[in-house]
N, C-alpha and C positions, 0 to 999 in steps of 0.2 A: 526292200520291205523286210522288217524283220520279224519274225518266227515268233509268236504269242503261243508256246507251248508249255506243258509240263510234263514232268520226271516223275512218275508213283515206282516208289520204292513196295513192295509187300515185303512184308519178313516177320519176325517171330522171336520172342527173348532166347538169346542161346543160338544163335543162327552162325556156325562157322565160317559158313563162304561170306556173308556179310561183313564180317570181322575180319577178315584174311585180303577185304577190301580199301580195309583203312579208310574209307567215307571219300573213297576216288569217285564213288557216281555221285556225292554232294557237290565234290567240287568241280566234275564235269557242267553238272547242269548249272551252277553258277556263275562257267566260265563262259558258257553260251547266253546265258541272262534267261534262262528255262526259271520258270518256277519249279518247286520241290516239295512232296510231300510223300513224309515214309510212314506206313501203315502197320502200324501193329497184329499180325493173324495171331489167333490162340487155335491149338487143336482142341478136338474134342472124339471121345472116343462112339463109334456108330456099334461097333460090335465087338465090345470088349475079347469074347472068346474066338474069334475071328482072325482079331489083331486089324480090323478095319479102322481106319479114324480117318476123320474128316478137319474142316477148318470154319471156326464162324466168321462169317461176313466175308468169305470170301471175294474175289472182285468177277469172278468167271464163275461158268459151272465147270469146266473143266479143269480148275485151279490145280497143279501140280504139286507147287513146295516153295519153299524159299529160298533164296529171295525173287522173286518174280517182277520188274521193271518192267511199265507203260510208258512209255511217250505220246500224250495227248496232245492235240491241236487245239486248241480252248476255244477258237473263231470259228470251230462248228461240231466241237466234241467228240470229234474222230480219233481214231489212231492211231497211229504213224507207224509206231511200231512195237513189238512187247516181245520178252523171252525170260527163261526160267533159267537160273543160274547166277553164277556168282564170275563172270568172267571179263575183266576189266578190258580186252580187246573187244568184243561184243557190244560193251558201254561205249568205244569209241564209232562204232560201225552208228549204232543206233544212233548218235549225237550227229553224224554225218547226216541223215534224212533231211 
């Protein structure tokens, strides 16, 4: 039976580790036949004098940074698995699930 999943990319214009990825979690999730969908976060600042900021639409309340990957189950919405980071061994672990 095959795996009716998908890959959310989170990230953000100017995202290093994204970039230093060359679009390896694109072509993971395509070589598993995952659907794909990479999301654009904009920050926003909560308390300028602070130096607090935050992010809209984030996908969590706990949302950390970017680039942040979900692996969703779409046959019941679940999630298989998600982490924070830009580390192409990580992408293969989670594609393993």
């Amino acid at each position: 039976m095959s795996k009716n999943y998908k890959l959310w990319c989170y990230t953000e214009a100017n995202c290093p580790p994204c970039e230093m990825m060359n679009g390896y979690h694109v072509t993971a999730a395509a070589d598993m036949g995952y659907q794909y969908e990479e999301v654009i976060l904009e920050r926003y600042w909560v308390d300028e004098a602070n130096q607090i900021d935050d992010w809209q639409n984030k996908p969590i309340s706990d949302f950390k940074g970017t680039p942040w990957f979900k692996l969703e189950n779409l046959d019941d919405n679940s999630t298989v698995d998600s982490f924070y980071g830009g580390n192409i061994a990580r992408i293969d672990i989670m594609m393993e699930q």
